[in-house]
Steps between C-alpha positions, in 0.01 A plus 500: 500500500337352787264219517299327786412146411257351700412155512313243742176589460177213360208344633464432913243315684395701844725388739832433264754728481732697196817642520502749248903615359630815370836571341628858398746532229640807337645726766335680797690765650372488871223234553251715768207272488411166347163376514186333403155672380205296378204587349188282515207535221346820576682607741823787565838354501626494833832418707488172582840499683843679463848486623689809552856612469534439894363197492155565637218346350122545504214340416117573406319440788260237312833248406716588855581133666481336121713676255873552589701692266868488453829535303819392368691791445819302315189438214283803539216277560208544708290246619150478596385176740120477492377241755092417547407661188170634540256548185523868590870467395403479105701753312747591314802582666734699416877597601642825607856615534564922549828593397547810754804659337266511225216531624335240277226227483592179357220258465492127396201392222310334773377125573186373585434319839124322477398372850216249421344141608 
């Protein structure tokens, strides 16, 4: 029933910036967490950033002062603003919502992000 759709992501030159978009449909009983993980070639995923059902947010230490994350709660969307992309920043990146009546993972399909000159 649900579905994250992401969108937003493509090719960057170091420097530019993305603003990645992610809309849930289907319904989500209690939205806990909603987030973004990326996963660079050969690497772990990891939590880029997240924002929580209190509104806090946090950030990987290696994208804090560049990526903002927010959301529109009247479209279940979450967004992800990327600002002086670094190379580092190739991935794919993927969206994360936990339904915590649930407790379930949703996950989008993932886009790509390339950071190159």
């Amino acid at each position: 029933q649900v579905q994250l759709v992401e969108s937003g992501g493509g090719l960057v030159q170091p420097g530019g910036s993305l603003r990645l978009s992610c809309a849930a449909s289907g319904v989500i009983f209690r939205v806990d967490f909603m987030g973004w993980y990326r996963q660079a070639l050969g690497k772990q995923r990891e939590l880029v950033a997240a924002i929580r059902s209190g509104g806090n947010t946090n950030y990987a230490d290696s994208v804090k002062g560049r990526f903002t994350i927010s959301r529109d709660n009247a479209k279940n969307t979450v967004y992800l603003q990327m600002n002086s992309l670094r190379p580092e920043d190739t991935a794919v990146y993927f969206c994360n919502v936990v339904d915590g009546i649930r407790v379930t993972n949703f996950w989008g399909q993932g886009t790509q992000v390339t950071v190159s000159s």
